[in-house]
C-alpha positions as CSV (number, residue, x, y, z in Angstrom):
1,X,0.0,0.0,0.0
2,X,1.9,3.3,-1.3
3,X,0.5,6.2,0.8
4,X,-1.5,8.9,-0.4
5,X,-0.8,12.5,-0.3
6,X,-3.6,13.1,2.1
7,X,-1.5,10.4,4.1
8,X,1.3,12.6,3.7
9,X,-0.7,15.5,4.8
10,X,-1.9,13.9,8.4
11,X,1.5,12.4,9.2
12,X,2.5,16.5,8.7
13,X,0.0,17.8,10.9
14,X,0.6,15.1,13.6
15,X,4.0,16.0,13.6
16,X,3.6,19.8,13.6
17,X,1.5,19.7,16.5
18,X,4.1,17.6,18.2
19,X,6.9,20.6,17.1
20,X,4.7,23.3,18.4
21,X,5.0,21.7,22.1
22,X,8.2,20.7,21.7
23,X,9.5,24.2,20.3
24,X,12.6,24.1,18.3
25,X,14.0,20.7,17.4
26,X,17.2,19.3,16.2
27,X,17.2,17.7,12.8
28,X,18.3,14.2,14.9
29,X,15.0,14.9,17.1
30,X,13.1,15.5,14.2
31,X,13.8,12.6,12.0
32,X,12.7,10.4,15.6
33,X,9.5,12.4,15.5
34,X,9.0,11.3,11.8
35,X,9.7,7.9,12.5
36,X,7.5,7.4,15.0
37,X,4.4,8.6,13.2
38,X,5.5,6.9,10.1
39,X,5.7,3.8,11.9
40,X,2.5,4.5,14.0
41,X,0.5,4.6,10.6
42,X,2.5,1.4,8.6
43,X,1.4,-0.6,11.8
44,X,-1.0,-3.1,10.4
45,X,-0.4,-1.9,6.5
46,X,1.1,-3.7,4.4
47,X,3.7,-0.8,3.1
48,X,7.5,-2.0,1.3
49,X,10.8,-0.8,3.7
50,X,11.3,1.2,0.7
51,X,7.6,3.5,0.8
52,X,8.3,4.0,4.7
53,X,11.5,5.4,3.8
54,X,10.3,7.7,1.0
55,X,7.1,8.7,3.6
56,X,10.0,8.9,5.9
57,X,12.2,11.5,4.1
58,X,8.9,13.4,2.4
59,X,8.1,14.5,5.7
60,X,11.5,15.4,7.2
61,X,12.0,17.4,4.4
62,X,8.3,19.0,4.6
63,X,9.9,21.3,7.7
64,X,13.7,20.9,6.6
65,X,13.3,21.1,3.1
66,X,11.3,21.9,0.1
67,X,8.3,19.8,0.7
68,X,6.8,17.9,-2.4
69,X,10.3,19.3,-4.6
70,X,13.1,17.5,-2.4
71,X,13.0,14.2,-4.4
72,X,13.3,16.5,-7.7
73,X,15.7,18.2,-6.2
74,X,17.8,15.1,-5.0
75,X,17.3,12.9,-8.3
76,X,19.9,13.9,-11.0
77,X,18.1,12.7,-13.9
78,X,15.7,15.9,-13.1
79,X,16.9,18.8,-14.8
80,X,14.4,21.4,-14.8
81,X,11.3,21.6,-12.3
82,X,8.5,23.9,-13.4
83,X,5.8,25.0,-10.7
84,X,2.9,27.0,-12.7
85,X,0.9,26.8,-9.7
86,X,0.7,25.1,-6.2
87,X,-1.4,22.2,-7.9
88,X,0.3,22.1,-11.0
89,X,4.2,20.5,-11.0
90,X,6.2,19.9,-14.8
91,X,10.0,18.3,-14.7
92,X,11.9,17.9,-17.8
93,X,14.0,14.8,-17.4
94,X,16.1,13.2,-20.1
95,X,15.3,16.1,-22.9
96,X,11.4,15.4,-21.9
97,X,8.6,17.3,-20.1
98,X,6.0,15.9,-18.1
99,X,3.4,16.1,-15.6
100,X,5.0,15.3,-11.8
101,X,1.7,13.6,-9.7
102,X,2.4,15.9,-6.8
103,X,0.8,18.9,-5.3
104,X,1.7,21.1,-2.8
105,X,-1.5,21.4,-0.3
106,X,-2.3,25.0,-0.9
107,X,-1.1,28.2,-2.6
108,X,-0.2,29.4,0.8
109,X,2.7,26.2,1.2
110,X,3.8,27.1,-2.0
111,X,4.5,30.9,-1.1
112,X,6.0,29.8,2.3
113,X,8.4,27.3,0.5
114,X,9.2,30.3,-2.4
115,X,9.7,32.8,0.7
116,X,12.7,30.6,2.5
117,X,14.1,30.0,-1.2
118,X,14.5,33.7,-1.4
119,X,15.6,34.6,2.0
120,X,18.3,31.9,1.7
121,X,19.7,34.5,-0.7
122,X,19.5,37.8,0.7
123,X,16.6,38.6,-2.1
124,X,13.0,39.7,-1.2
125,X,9.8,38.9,-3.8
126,X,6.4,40.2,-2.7
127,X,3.5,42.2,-4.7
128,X,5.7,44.9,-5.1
129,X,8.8,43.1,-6.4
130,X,7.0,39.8,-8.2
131,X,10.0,38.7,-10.2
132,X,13.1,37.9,-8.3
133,X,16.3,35.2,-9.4
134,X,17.4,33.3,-6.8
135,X,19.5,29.7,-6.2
136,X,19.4,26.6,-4.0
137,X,21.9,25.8,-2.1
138,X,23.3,23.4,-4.3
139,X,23.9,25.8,-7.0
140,X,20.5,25.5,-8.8
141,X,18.8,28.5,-10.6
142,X,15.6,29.4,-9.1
143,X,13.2,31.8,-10.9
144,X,10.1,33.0,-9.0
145,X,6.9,35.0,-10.6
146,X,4.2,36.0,-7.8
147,X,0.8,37.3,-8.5
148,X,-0.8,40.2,-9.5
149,X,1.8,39.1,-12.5
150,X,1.1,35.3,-12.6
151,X,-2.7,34.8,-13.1
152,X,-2.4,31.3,-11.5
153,X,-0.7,31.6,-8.5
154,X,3.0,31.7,-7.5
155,X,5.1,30.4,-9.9
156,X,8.3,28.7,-9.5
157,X,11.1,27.5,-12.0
158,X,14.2,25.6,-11.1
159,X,17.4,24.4,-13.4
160,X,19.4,22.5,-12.0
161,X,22.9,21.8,-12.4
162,X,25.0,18.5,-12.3
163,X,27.1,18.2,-9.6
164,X,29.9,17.9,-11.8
165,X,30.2,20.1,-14.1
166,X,30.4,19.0,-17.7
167,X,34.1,19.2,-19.4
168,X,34.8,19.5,-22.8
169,X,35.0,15.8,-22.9
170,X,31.7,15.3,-22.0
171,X,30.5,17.2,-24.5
172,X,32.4,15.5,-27.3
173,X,31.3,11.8,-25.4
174,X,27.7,13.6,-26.1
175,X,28.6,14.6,-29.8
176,X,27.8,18.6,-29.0
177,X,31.2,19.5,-31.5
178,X,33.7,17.6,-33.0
179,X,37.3,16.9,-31.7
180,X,38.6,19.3,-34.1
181,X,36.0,22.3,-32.8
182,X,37.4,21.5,-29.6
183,X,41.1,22.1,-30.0
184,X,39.9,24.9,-31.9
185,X,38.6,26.4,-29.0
186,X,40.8,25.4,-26.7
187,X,43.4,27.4,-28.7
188,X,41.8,30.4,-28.8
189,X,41.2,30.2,-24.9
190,X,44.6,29.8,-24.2
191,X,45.4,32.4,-26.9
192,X,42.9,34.8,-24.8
193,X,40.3,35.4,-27.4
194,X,37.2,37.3,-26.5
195,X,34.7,34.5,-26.7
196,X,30.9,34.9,-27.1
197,X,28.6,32.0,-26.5
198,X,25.2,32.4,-27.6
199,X,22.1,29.8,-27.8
200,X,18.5,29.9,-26.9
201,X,17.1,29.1,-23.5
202,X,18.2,25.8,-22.5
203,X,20.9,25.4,-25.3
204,X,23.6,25.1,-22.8
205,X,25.4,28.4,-22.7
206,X,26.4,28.1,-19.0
207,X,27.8,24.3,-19.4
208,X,29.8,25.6,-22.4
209,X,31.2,28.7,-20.2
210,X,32.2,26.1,-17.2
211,X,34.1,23.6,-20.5
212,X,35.3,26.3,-21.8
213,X,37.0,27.8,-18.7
214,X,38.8,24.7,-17.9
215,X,41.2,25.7,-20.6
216,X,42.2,29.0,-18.9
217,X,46.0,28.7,-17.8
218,X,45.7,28.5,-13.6
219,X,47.7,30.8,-12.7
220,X,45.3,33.8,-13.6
221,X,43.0,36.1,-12.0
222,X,39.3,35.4,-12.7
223,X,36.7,37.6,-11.9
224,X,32.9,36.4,-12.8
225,X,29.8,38.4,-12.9
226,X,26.5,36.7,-12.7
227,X,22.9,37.6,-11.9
228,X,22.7,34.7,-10.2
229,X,25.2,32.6,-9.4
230,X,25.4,29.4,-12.1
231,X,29.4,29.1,-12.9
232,X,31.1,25.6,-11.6
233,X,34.7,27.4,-12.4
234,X,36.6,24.4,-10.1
235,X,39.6,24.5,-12.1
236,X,40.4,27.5,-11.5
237,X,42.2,28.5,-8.2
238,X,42.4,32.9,-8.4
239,X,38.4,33.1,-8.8
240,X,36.4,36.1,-7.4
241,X,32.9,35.3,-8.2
242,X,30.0,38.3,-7.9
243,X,26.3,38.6,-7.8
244,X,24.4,41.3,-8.5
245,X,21.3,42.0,-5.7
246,X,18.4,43.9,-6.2
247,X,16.5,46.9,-4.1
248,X,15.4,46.1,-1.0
249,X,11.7,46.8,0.3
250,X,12.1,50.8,0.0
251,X,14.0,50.6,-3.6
252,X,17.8,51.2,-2.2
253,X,20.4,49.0,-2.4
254,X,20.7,47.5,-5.7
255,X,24.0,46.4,-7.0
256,X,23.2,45.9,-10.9
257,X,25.5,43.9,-13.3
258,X,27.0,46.9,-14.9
259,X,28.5,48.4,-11.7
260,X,29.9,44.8,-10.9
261,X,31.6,45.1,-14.1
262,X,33.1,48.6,-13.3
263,X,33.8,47.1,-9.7
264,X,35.7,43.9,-11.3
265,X,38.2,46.6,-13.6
266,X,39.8,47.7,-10.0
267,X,40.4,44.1,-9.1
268,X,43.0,43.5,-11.4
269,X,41.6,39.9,-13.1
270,X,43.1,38.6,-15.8
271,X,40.0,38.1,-18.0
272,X,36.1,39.0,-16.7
273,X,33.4,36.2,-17.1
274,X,30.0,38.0,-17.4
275,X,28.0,34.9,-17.3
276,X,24.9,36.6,-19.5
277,X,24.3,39.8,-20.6
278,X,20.6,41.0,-21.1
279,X,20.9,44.8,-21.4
280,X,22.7,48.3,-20.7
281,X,25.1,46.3,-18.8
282,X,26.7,44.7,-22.4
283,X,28.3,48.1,-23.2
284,X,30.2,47.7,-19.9
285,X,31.4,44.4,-20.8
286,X,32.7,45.3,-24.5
287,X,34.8,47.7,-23.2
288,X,36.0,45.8,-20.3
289,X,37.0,43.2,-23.3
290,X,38.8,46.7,-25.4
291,X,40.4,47.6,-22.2
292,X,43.2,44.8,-21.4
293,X,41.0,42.2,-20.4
294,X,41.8,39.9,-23.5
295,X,40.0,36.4,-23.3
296,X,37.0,37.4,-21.6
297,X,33.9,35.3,-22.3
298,X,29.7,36.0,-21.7
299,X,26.5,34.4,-23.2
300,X,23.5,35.7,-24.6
301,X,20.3,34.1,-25.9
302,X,19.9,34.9,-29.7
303,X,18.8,32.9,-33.0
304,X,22.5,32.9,-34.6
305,X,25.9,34.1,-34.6
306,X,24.5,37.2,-36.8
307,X,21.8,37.9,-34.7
308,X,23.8,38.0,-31.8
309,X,25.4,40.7,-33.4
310,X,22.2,42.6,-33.6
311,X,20.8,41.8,-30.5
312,X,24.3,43.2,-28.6
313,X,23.5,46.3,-30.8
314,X,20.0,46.5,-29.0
315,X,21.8,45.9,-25.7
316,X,23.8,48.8,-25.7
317,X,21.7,51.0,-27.4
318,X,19.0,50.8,-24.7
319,X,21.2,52.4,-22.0
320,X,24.0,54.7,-24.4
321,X,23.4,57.4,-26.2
322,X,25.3,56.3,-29.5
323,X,25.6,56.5,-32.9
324,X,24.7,53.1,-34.4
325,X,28.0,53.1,-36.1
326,X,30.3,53.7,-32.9
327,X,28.5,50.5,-31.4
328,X,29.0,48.2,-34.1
329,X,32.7,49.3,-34.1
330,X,32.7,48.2,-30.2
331,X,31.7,45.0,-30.7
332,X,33.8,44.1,-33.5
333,X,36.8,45.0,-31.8
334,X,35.5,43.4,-29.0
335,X,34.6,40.3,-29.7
336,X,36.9,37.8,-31.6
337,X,35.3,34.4,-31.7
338,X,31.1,33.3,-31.4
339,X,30.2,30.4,-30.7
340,X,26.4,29.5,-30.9
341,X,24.6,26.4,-29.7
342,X,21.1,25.1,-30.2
343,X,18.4,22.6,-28.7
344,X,17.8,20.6,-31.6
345,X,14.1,18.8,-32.5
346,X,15.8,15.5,-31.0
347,X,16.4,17.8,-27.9
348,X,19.9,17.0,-27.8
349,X,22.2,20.5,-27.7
350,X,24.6,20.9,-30.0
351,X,27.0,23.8,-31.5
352,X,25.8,24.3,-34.6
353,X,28.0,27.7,-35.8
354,X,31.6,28.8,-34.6
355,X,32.2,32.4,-36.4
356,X,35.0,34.8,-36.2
357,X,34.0,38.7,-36.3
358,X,36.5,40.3,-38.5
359,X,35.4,44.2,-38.0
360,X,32.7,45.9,-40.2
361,X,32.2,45.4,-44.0
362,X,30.0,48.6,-45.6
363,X,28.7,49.8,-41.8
364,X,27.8,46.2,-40.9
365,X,29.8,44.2,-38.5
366,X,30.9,41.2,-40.8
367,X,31.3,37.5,-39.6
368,X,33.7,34.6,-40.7
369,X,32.1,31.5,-40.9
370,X,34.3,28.6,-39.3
371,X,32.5,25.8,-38.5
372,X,28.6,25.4,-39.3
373,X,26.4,22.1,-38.4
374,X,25.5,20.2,-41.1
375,X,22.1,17.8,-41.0
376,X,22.5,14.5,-42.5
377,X,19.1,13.0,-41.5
378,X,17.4,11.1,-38.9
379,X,18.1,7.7,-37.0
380,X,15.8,6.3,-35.1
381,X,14.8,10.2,-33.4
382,X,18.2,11.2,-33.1
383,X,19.6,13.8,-35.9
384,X,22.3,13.1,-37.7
385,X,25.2,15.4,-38.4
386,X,27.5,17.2,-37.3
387,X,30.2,20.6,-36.9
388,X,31.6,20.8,-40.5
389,X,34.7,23.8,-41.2
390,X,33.4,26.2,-43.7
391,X,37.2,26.2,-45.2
392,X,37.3,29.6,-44.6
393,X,40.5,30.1,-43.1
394,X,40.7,32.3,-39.6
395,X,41.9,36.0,-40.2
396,X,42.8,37.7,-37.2
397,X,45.8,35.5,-36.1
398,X,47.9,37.8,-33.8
399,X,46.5,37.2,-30.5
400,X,47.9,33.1,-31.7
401,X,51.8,34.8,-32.6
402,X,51.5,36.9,-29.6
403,X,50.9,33.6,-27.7
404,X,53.6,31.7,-29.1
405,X,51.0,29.3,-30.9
406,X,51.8,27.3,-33.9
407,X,49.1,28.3,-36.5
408,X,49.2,25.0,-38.9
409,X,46.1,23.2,-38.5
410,X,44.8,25.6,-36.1
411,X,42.5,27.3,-38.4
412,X,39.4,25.2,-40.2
413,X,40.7,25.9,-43.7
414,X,44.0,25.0,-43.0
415,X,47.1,27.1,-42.2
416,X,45.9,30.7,-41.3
C-alpha cells in the first residue's frame, strides 16, 4: 500500500502539533518524530521498507526542506522543475517534459516554501517586487513570478545543475562539437580570445562557459559576474565570483551587473566572465574586453551568430546614447570568436555555428564562418550530423603569434 498525499498531509499535521509543544528541534529529534508517526500509521499496513522510507524523508524534508520538490531536487536525472501553480508541478528529465503527480496542499505552502528560497539568498519577492532570481543551495537557478503578475498563482522554475560540471570531454562523449571544434577552442582560450557563447534558453550556454574555462591557464585572476550565481569554475584557483542584488523593500540597495563590471576593472583579473548579458550592462562588458582584459567570455540568448550581433547592438543602445555606427565598431573590436549552440528537434544541444568577427564590412559588422552544423538525417529520433569547417581560413591571427601558438592546423581551412 503506497501512501496517499492526504497520508502525507496527516502524518504532517501530527507532527507539527508535536513541534509546536516541543519548540525548536534538532534535525536528529526530528527525523525520531518522523519515525514514530510513520511507523505508527504502517502498523497493520502492508507498506515496502522502501515507501516508509520515501514517507520517511517526504516529511523530514516537509519542515527541513522543500516539501513535495526534495525528491526532484535530489534525483539527478531531473533537470528542470517547473511549478505554474501550487497544484500544477512539470520536470523535464532526459530532454522530456512531463506532468509530476504531486501537489503542494495550498497556494499558501507554495509561497512559504518560495519565501525561504529567497531569504536563503539575501533577495525579497512580494506584490511589489514579483519577479526575483534566486538559487538553492546546491547551485540551482531558481526563478520565482508572484501574482498580481502570474494569473495562477506563485510560480516557480528551477534548473538544475549536475554536480559535476560537464568538461569539454563530456561534451564531445555527447557529440555537441567535434574533436577538431574543440582544440579549436581550446586554442583560442589559451590564446585569450574574447569568446561569445550564444544559444536559446536551455541550449547550454552556462555548461559551455564552465568547458570552456577549464582551458584558462591556472595561474590567472578570474573575476565572474552573474545575476545569479550558475558558474562551476573548479579548475580555476584565483576566482572572485560576484552577484548582483536587487533593491530592498524601499527601492535602495541595488547592485546591478553593470556596476559589478566597473567594480571587477579595480580588481585587477586577468580576463572577466560575465555569465549573460541581457541589457545596458553589455556596453560595460565590451569595453571591459577593449580595455586589457583579452579572453574574456559572456553568453546571450539569440537565434544565430549574426543575430547575436544585432541583439548586442539593442543591448547597448537601450542604455547609451550612441551613434549606431560607434556601437557596431565596439563589438567588433570586442569580440573575436562566437560560438552559438542550439536545442535541436531531438532535444539534444549541439554547437551548430563557430564564427569569427573580423570588423565591419560597408557599416555592418561582418562574420567569418568557421565551423557550421550540417544535417545528414534522422536515426531512429536522433539527428544526424555534425560541426563541419566552412574552409574559410581564420583571419585575425595575432593574438595566436603573440601567444607563441603554432598556426598550422589551427585554423578550419587549413594554415591561417
Amino acid at each position: 500500500m503506497k501512501p496517499s498525499e492526504d497520508v502525507v498531509l496527516q502524518l504532517r499535521e501530527q507532527v507539527r502539533r508535536r513541534l509546536d509543544l516541543s519548540g525548536s528541534v534538532t534535525d536528529e529529534a526530528l527525523t525520531g518524530m518522523v519515525e514514530e508517526a510513520v511507523f505508527a500509521w504502517c502498523a497493520g499496513r502492508t507498506v515496502t521498507s522502501g515507501d516508509k522510507l520515501a514517507l520517511v524523508r517526504r516529511l523530514f524534508h516537509a519542515f527541513r526542506g522543500l516539501d513535495a520538490l526534495q525528491p526532484l531536487i535530489d534525483d539527478p536525472s531531473v533537470t528542470e522543475i517547473m511549478i505554474n501553480a501550487h497544484d500544477e508541478v512539470f520536470i523535464e528529465r532526459a530532454g522530456r517534459m512531463s506532468r509530476y503527480p504531486v501537489a503542494f496542499e495550498s497556494r499558501e505552502r507554495l509561497e512559504d516554501i518560495i519565501q525561504s528560497v529567497v531569504a536563503g539568498v539575501n533577495r525579497v519577492v512580494n506584490e511589489s517586487t514579483p519577479i526575483v532570481d534566486a538559487r538553492l543551495t546546491d547551485g540551482s537557478r531558481v526563478h520565482v513570478v508572484l501574482p498580481p503578475i502570474a494569473l495562477k498563482g506563485p510560480t516557480m522554475t528551477i534548473r538544475k545543475f549536475p554536480e559535476r560540471p560537464l568538461l569539454m570531454q563530456d561534451l564531445l562523449r555527447l557529440q555537441a562539437l567535434s574533436e577538431e571544434a574543440a582544440a579549436l577552442l581550446q586554442t583560442f582560450v589559451r590564446a585569450r580570445y574574447n569568446l561569445f557563447v550564444s544559444g536559446g534558453t536551455g541550449s547550454g550556454k552556462t555548461t559551455f562557459l564552465n568547458a570552456l574555462s577549464q582551458y584558462i591557464p591556472a595561474d590567472e585572476r578570474i573575476v565572474t559576474i552573474e545575476d545569479s550565481a550558475e558558474l562551476q569554475l573548479r579548475s580555476i584557483p584565483n576566482l572572485v565570483a560576484l552577484e548582483t542584488r536587487n533593491a530592498n523593500t524601499e527601492g535602495k540597495g541595488e547592485i546591478a551587473m553593470r556596476d559589478l563590471i566597473r567594480a571587477s576593472l579595480r580588481m585587477r583579473p586577468s580576463r572577466i566572465i560575465v555569465g549573460e548579458v541581457r541589457g545596458a550592462e553589455a556596453l560595460d562588458m565590451l569595453q571591459a574586453m577593449n580595455t586589457g582584459h583579452d579572453g574574456s567570455l559572456s553568453t546571450g540568448h539569440s537565434n544565430g551568430a549574426r543575430d547575436m550581433m544585432a541583439r548586442l547592438e539593442t543591448m547597448v543602445l537601450s542604455g547609451a546614447d550612441l551613434p549606431v555606427a560607434v556601437v557596431r565598431q565596439q563589438i567588433a573590436s570586442a569580440i573575436d570568436i562566437v560560438v552559438h549552440l542550439a536545442r535541436l528537434r531531438d532535444r539534444t544541444r549541439r554547437v551548430t555555428e563557430i564564427a569569427e568577427v573580423i570588423g565591419l564590412a560597408d557599416g555592418e559588422i561582418a562574420l567569418n564562418p568557421l565551423y557550421r552544423f550540417e544535417e545528414e538525417g534522422e536515426a531512429d529520433g536522433r539527428v544526424i550530423g555534425g560541426l563541419r569547417p566552412t574552409g574559410q581560413p581564420l583571419q585575425a591571427v595575432h593574438k595566436l603569434r603573440m601567444a607563441g601558438l603554432a598556426l598550422e592546423g589551427i585554423a578550419p581551412g587549413g594554415s591561417a
